[in-house]
C-alpha positions in Angstrom: 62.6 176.5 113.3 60.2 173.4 114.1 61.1 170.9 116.8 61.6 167.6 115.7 59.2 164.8 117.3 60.7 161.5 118.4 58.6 159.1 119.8 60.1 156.0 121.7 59.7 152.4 120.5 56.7 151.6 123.1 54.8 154.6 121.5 55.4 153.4 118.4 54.1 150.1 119.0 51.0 151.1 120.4 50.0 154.0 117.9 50.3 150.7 115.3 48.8 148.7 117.8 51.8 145.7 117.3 53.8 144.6 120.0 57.1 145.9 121.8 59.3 143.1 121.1 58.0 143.7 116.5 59.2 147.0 116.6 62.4 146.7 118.4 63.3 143.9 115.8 62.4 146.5 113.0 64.7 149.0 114.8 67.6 146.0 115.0 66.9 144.8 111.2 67.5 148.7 110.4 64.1 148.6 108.3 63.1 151.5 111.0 65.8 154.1 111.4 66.0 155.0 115.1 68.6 157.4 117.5 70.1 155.7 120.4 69.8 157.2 124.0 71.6 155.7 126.1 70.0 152.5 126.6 66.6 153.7 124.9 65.9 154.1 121.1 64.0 157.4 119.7 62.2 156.9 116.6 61.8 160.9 113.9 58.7 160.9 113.2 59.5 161.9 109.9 61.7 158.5 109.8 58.4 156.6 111.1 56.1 158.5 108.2 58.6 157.3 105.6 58.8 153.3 107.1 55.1 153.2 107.0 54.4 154.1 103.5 57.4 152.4 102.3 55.5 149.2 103.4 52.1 150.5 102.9 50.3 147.9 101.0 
């Protein structure tokens, strides 16, 4: 069985080189599905894959 990858938001944010503060907002607006830790968020990457070509243009 594979292992899931997560990544947290401020990987996300620099892989799509776009700041902190953009992708936490995407993570409030629920247009980026994200886990909550504790106080951090942890992003599937199978839930970023899908975000990004949902808005792929």
């Amino acid at each position: 069985m594979a292992e899931e990858q997560y990544y947290s938001i401020d990987e996300v944010s620099k892989m799509l080189k776009v700041a902190y503060l953009t992708v936490y907002r995407w993570v409030q607006s629920k247009r980026l599905l994200a886990l909550k830790a504790g106080k951090q968020y942890r992003i599937k990457k199978n839930d970023l894959d899908g975000f990004l070509k949902e808005y792929k243009t």
